[in-house]
N, C-alpha and C positions, 0 to 999 in steps of 0.2 A: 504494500500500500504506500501510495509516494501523499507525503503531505504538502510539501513543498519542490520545488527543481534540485534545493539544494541539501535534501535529509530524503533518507528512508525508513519509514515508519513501520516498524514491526512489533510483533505482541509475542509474549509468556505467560505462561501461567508460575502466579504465586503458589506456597503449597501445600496452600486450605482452595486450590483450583479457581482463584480470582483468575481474570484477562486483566495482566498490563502494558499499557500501551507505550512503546519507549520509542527515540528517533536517535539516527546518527548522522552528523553534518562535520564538517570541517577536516582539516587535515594535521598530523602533529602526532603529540603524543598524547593517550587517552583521558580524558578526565570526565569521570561518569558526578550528574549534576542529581545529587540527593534534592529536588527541586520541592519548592514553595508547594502549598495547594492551590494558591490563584495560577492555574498552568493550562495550555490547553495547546497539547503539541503543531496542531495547524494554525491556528487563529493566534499565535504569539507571534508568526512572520509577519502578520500584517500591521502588527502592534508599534504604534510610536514607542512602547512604555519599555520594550523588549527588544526590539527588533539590532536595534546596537549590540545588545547582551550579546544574540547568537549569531551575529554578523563579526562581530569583532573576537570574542574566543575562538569562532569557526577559523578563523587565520591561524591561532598560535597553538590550539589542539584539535583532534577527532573527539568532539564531546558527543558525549551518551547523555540524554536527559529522558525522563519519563515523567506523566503522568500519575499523580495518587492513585489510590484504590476511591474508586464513586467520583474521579474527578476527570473531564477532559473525554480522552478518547478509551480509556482504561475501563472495566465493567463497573459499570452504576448499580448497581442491583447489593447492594453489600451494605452491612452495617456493624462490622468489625473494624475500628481503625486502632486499634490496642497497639503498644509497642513494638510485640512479638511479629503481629500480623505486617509491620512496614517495615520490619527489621527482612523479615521471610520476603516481602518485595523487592527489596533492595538488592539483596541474595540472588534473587530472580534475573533479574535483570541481567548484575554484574556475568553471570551465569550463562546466560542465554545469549548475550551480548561476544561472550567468546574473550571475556578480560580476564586476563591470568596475574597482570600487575598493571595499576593502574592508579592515579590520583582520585582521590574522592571531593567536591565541592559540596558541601552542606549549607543548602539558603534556609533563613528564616527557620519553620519548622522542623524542616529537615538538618536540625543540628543533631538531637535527641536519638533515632536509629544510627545518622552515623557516626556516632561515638561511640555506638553499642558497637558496630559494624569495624570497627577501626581497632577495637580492644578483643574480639573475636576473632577477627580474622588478619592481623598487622602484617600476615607474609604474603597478602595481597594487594596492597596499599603498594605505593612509592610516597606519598604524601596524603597529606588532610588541609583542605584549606574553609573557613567557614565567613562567608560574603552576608552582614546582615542576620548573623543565626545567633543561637543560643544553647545553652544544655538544658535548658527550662524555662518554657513560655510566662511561667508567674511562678517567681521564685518565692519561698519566704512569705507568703500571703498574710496579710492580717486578715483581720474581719472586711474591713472596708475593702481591700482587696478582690477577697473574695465576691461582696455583694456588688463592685463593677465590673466583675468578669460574668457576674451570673445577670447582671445589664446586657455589656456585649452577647454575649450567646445569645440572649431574646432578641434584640436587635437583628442579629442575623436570622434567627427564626423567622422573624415575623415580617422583614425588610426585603431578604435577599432577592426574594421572587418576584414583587411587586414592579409592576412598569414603569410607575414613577421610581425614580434614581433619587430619592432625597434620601432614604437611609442608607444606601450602597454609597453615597459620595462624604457620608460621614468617614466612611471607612478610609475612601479615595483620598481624601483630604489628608488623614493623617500618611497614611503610605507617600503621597507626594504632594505636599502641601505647596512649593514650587512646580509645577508643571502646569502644563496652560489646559486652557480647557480643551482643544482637541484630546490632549493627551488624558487629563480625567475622564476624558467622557469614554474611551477607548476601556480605562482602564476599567469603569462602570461596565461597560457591554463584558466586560472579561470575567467581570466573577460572575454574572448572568451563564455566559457559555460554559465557563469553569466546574458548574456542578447544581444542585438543586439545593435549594434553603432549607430544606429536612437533611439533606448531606453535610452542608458546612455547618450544620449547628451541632449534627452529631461528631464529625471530627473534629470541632471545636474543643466539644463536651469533652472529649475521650482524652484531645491529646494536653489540656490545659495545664494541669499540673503533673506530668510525668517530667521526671528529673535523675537526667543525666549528670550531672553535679558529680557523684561518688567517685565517676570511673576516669574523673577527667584525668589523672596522678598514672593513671596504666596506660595511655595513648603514647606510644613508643616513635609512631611516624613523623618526620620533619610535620611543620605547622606552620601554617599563615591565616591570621587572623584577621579579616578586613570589616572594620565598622564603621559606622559614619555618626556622626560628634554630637549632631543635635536632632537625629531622629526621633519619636514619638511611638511607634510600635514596639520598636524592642530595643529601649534604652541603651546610651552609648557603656554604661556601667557592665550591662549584661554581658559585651563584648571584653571590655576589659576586665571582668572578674576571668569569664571563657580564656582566655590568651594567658592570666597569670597565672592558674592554676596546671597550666597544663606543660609538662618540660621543654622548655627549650622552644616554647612557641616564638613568633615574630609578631609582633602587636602593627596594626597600619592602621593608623586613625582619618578616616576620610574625610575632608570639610564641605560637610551636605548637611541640611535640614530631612533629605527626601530617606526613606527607606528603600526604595529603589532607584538607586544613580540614576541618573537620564542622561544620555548621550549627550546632549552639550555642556554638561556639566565639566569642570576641570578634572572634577572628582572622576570622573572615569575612565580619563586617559591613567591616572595615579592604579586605578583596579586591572585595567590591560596592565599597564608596565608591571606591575609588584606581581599579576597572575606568570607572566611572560617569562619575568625573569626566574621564579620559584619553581616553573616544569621548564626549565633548561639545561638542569640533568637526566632530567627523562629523554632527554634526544641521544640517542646512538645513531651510527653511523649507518644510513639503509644499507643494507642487503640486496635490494633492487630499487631504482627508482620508485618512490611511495613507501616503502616496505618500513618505515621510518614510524609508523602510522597501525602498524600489526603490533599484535601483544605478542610476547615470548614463546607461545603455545600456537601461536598461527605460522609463527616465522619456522618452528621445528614443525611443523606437519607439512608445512610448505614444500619445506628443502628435502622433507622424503620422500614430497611427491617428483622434485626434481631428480630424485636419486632414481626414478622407475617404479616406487613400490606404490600399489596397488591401495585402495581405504582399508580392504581386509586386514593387509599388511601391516600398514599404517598404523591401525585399530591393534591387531597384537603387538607392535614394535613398543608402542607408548602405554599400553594398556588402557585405552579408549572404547568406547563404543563405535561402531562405525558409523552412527546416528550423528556423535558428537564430532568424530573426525571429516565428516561431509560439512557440519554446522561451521567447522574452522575454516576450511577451504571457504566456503561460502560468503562467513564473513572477511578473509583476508579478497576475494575477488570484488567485494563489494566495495570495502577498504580503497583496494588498489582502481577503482571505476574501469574494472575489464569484464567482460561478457561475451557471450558466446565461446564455440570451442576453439579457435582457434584464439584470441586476443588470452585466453586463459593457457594455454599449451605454451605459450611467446609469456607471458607472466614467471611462469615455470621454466621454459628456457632462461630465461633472465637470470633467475635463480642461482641456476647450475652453473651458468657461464662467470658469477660475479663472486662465486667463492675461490 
């Protein structure tokens, strides 16, 4: 499924047998985007509020982004968003996606699985970077706390759906309180497409006070931490408790009022450079024109196939499925923009010729 000229949109299943819908754009070295729940993998190309996001990473990596569970192009039908259940989709993805080692980006909500995700699994990581996130949506609650968080959740109850945009631009407002009104009123159509108003109040609900906090001390992977100073959704404190606790992180304070940079912001050239510069150890030297762009485990099934053997082969040599050894090829051919048999036989030539 093509959502755009410039991504190919494919789905996994989670594994409680959710559908997630993920896309892959750009070229570089991988960085899979633990992304926000306002996501909605077609309709963010056309996005003022986005559209730099995956324009400008798609230059310095192959990023991986997907949709939540009940959100975007992913299955609606679901009322599980528990830790375990987005920790299990993330898993999916990386998984499915054919990333053997890879950077992880954690925005906004998606701080919380991938710090689970990052202390679970650190021999698959090359890095953690968290743009606007947190280890917990509402740390430390008091009472009042609590009684404007249990505000917000009604608000989005009772707001989301409605065709007037006066409670949706409460929201808009604080997420980008500088951005013009084309750009909020986009960002208003976004949470409308993004998901149903019984969905975002229940993943609201679910993901509000889960805290990642404990585990920040066991995060092993290089770290870059990017927050913006005088945000409004998820305080600039949140960022800088997130980056001090965690070893050896790099703290980047971005000078934005907005929770989502916007492209003419200075503040975004400052997020390209400090992303750009932090996966420029992730770049080794292709293997073939593109191949710069394959994970560890695509680049060796690759080079078997250059050696003459066979998936079967392939499949015993590595101890793989041959399900999974076809999934590598697949996505290395995808990777590399070659198709049909002969542009892929000349890929594999390439190969053999270049070791």
């Amino acid at each position: 499924m093509e959502g755009h000229p410039n991504q190919a949109v494919r789905f996994c299943r989670a594994p409680d047998g959710t559908r997630i819908a993920y896309a892959v754009h750009g070229h570089g070295p991988p960085l899979l985007v633990s992304t926000c729940w306002l996501s909605h993998l077609q309709h963010d190309w056309e996005s003022p509020v986005w559209q730099h996001f995956l324009r400008d990473l798609g230059r310095i990596a192959t990023v991986v982004r997907y949709d939540e569970r009940g959100h975007g192009l992913s299955d609606r039908d679901v009322t599980d968003f528990s830790l375990d259940a987005r920790i299990g989709d993330l898993e999916a993805v990386a998984d499915d996606a054919g990333l053997d080692k890879f950077a992880l980006m954690a925005m906004a909500q998606g701080g919380p699985p991938s710090i689970h995700y990052a202390v679970r699994h650190p021999e698959r990581l090359s890095r953690l970077i968290f743009y606007s996130s947190t280890a917990c949506l509402v740390p430390d609650p008091t009472p009042g706390d609590r009684e404007l968080e249990d505000v917000v959740q009604q608000m989005i109850r009772v707001g989301y759906g409605r065709d007037d945009s006066t409670f949706r631009r409460v929201f808009t407002s604080m997420m980008i309180p500088e951005g013009s009104e084309v750009q909020m009123r986009w960002l208003d159509d976004l949470i409308r497409h993004a998901c149903t108003a019984d969905l975002a109040y229940e993943f609201r609900r679910q993901a509000a006070y889960i805290d990642a906090r404990p585990l920040l001390g066991d995060v092993t992977v290089p770290t870059l931490v990017l927050h913006c100073t005088q945000e409004k959704v998820l305080v600039f404190d949140q960022g800088r408790q997130l980056a001090a606790a965690i070893p050896g992180a790099r703290f980047v304070a971005l000078d934005s009022p907005n929770h989502i940079v916007l492209g003419d912001e200075p503040a975004w050239q400052v997020v390209v450079d400090e992303v750009d510069r932090f996966l420029a150890q992730d770049r080794q030297g292709p293997v073939v024109p593109g191949a710069d762009i394959l994970s560890a485990r695509e680049r060796e099934v690759l080079e078997l196939a250059a050696d003459g053997l066979g998936n079967d082969e392939i499949s015993t040599r590595l101890h793989l499925s041959v399900r999974t050894v076809e999934r590598h090829l697949q996505n290395s051919y995808n990777k590399l923009g070659v198709s049909g048999r002969s542009a892929r036989a000349a890929a594999v030539s390439r190969m053999l010729s270049a070791r």
